[in-house]
C-alpha positions as CSV (number, residue, x, y, z in Angstrom):
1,X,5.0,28.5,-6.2
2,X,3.5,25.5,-7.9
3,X,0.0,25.9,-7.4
4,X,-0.5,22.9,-6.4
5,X,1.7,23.1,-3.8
6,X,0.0,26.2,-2.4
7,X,-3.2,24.6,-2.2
8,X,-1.6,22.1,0.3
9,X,0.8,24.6,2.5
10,X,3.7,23.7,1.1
11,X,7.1,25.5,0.7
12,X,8.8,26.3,-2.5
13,X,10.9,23.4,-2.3
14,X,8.1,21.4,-1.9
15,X,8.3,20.5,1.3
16,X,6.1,20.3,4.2
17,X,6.2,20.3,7.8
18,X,7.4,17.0,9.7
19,X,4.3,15.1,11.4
20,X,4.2,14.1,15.2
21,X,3.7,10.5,16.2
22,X,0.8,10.6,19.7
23,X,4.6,10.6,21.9
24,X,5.9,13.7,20.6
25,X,8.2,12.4,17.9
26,X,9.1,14.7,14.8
27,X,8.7,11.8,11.6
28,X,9.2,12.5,8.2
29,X,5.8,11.7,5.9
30,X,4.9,11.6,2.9
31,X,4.0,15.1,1.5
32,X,1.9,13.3,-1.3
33,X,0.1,10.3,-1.8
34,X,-0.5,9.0,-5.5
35,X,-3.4,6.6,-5.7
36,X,-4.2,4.2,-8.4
37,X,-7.8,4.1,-9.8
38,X,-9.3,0.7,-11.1
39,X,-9.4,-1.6,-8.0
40,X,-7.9,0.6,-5.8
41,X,-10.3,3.3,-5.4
42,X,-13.0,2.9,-7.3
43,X,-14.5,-1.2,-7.7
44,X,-13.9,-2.6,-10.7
45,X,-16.1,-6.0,-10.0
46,X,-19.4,-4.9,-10.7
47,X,-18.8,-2.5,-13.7
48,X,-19.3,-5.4,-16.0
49,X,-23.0,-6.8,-15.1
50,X,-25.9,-8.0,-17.5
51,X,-28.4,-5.5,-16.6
52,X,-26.1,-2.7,-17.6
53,X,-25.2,-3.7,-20.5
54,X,-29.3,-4.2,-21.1
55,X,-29.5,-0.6,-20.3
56,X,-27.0,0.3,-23.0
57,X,-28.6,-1.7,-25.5
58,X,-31.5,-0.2,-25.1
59,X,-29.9,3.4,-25.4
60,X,-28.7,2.4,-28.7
61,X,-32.3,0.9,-30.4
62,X,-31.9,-3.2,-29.6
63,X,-33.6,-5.4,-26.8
64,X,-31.7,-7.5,-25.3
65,X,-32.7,-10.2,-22.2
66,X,-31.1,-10.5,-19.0
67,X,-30.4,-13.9,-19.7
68,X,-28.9,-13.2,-23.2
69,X,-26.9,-9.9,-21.9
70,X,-25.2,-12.5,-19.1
71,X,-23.7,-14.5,-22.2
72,X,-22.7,-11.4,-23.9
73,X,-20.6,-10.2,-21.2
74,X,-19.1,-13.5,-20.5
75,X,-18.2,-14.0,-23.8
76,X,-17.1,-10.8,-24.4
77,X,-14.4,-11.2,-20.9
78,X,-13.3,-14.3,-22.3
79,X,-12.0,-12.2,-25.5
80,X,-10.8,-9.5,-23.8
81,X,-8.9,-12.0,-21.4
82,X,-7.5,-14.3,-23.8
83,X,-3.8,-14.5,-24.6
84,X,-4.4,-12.6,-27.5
85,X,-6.5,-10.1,-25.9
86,X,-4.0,-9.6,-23.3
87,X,-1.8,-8.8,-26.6
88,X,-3.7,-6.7,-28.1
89,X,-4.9,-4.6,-25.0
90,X,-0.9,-3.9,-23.8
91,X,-1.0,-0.8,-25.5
92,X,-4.8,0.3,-25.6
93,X,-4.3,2.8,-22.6
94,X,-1.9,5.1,-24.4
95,X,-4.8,7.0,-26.1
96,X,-8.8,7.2,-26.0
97,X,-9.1,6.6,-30.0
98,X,-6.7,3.3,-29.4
99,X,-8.2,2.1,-26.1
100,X,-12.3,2.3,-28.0
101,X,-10.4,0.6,-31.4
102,X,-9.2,-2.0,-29.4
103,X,-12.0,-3.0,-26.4
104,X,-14.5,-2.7,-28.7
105,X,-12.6,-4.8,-31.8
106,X,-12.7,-7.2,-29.2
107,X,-16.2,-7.2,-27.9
108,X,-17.2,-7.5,-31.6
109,X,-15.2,-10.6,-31.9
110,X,-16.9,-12.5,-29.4
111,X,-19.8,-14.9,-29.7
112,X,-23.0,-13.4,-30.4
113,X,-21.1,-10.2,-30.7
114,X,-21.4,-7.4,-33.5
115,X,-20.4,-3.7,-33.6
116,X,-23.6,-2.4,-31.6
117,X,-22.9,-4.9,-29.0
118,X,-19.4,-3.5,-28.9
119,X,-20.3,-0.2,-28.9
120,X,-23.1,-0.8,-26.3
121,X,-20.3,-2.8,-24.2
122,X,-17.7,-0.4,-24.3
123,X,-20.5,2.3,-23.0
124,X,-20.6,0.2,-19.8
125,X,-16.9,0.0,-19.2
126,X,-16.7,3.9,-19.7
127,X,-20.0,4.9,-18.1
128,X,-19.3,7.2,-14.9
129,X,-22.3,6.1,-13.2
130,X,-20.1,2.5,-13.5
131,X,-17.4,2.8,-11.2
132,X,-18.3,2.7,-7.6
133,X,-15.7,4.0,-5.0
134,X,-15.1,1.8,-2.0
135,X,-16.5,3.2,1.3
136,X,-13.5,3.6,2.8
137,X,-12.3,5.8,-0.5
138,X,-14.0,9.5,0.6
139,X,-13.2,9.1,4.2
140,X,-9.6,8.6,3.6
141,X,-9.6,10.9,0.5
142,X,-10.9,13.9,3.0
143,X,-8.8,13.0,5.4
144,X,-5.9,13.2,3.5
145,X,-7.3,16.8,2.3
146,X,-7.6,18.1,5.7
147,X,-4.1,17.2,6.8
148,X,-2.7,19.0,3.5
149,X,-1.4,16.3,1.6
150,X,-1.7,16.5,-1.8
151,X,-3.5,13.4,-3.5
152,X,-3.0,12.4,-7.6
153,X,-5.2,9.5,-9.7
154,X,-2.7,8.2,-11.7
155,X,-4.1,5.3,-13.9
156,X,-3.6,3.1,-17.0
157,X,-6.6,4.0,-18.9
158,X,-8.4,4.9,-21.7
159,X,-10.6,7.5,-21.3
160,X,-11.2,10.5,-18.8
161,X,-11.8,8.9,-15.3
162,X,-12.8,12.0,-14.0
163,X,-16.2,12.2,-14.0
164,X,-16.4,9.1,-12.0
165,X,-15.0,11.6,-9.4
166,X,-17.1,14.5,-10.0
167,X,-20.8,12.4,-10.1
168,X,-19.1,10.8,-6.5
169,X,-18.2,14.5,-4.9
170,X,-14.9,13.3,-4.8
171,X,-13.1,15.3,-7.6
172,X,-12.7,18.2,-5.0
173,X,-10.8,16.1,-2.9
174,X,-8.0,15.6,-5.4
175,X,-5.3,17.2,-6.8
176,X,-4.4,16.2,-9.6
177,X,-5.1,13.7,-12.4
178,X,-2.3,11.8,-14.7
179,X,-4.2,9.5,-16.9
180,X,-2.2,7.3,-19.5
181,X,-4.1,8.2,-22.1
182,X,-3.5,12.0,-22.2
183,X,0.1,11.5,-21.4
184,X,1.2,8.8,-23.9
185,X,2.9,6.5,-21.0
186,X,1.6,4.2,-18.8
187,X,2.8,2.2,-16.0
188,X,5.1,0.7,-15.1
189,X,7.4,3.0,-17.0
190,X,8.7,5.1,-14.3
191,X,8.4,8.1,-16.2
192,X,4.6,8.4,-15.5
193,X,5.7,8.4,-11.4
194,X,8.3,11.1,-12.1
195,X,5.4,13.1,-14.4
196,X,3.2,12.7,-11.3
197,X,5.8,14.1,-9.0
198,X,7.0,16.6,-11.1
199,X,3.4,17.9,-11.5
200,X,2.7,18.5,-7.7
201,X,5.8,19.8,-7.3
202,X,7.1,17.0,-4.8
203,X,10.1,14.7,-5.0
204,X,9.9,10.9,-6.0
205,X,11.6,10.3,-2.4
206,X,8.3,12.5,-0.7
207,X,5.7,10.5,-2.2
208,X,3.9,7.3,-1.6
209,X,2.1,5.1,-4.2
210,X,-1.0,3.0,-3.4
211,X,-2.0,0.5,-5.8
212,X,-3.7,-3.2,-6.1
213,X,-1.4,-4.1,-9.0
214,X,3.2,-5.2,-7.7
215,X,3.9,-5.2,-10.8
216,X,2.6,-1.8,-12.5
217,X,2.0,-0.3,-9.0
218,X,5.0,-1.4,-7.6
219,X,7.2,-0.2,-10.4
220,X,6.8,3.6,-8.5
221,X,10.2,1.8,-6.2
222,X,11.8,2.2,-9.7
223,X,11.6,5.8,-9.8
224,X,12.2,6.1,-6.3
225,X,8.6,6.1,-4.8
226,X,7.7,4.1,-1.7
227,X,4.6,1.7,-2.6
228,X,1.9,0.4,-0.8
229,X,-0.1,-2.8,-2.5
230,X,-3.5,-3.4,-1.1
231,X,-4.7,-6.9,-1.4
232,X,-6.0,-8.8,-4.0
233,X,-9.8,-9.6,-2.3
234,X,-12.1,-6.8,-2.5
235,X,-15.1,-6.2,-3.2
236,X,-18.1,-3.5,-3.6
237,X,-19.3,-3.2,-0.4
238,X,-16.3,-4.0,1.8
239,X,-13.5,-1.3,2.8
240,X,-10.5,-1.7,0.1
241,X,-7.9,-1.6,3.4
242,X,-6.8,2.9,2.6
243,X,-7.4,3.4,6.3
244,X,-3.8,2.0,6.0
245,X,-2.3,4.7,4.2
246,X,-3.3,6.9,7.1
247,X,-1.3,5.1,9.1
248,X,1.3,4.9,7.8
249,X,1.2,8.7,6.8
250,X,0.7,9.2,11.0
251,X,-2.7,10.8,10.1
252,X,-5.4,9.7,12.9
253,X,-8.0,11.7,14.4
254,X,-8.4,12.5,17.9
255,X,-9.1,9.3,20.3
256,X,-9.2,6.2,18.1
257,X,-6.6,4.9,15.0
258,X,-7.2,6.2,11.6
259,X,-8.7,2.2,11.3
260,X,-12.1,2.7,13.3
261,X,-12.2,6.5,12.2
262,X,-12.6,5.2,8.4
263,X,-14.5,2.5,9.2
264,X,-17.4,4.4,11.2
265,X,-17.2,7.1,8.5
266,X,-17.6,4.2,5.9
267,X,-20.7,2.6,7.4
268,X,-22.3,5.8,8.5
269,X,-22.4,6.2,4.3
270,X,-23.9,3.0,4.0
């Protein structure tokens, strides 16, 4: 049996039992749930701020002033953002050693920029104390532990997301990991769904996909995954909207919807 698969109950055909609506009615579900990282997750918003990146300076031997650090980082987004940014970023996520090449290539290339800028920028995009995860991301994470459904992080990125997980106790919570830039393919090829599949040991037709991005989320319909996109608002402090995915998963706890459970979980962390 996959191990995987034994962690979560599940058969050797990978499949799992049916779930029961509150009326009594056998539904097919989803037997695992494949989340996206960056803006889905974990915020993406505030990982960029001035006073990190005058934390990171520091680290490396240079002062650098709030005010200055705030044109730094703008300048540096504008690079990375441009049309030829956008170019030259399109493949950065297929390995660590390209994704550091590129980002920081960039970041050098700005205004005011030089290669201990770079190196001190790229350190905040990488950081794990960085990346926040909504409050809504553990409650629905556990959730979707304690009904047995198998969760994977599947991302477009550069380098090992993971110990955003671990420093947020939430790496126990998942599965499985498929990160572009230890696989060499990166959505929305729909190779990297079926890899994600394959590697719980569930079919593409038994699987849900929750992203922020149609296009490179929603390319999981290609390979024959159901998708849900959250919306584009978020922000660090607010819900992302995953209370969602345990409804439509048919996953709510005893005398309220899976919407006020997450939410009082969420604020009782806040």
């Amino acid at each position: 049996m996959n191990a995987a698969a034994a962690r979560h109950g599940r058969t050797e055909n990978g499949r799992t039992e049916h779930g029961r609506t509150e009326h009594g009615r056998t539904e097919r579900r989803a037997q695992a749930v494949i989340f996206d990282f960056s803006g889905t997750l974990f915020d993406d918003t505030s990982v960029i701020r001035a006073e990190r990146l005058v934390a990171h300076c520091a680290l490396r031997g240079r002062e650098v002033d709030v005010a200055r650090a705030q044109e730094l980082c703008t300048g540096i987004l504008a690079a990375v953002d441009s049309p030829e940014g956008r170019v030259r970023r399109a493949d950065a996520d297929l390995s660590a050693d390209r994704h550091r090449r590129v980002w920081t290539g960039l970041a050098a290339s700005a205004a005011g920029g030089d290669t201990l800028i770079a190196e001190a920028f790229y350190d905040c995009v990488i950081a794990a104390d960085g990346w926040r995860p909504y409050p809504d991301t553990a409650p629905v994470l556990s959730a979707l532990y304690e009904a047995g459904i198998a969760t994977t992080v599947l991302s477009n990125t550069g380098w090992d997301i993971r110990g955003s997980f671990h420093r947020s106790a939430l790496a126990g919570l998942v599965t499985d990991f498929v990160l572009s830039c230890e696989v060499g393919i990166q959505k929305p090829d729909a190779t990297i769904f079926r890899a994600a599949c394959e590697r719980l040991g569930v079919r593409p037709g038994d699987a849900l996909m929750v992203g922020d991005d149609a296009v490179r989320d929603g390319a999981a319909a290609a390979a024959g995954i159901a998708a849900y996109i959250l919306p584009a608002d978020r922000s660090p402090d607010r819900p992302r909207g995953l209370a969602a995915v345990l409804d439509l998963l048919g996953i709510a706890p005893p005398g309220g919807s899976a919407q006020e459970h997450v939410r009082a979980q969420a604020q009782a962390q806040t």
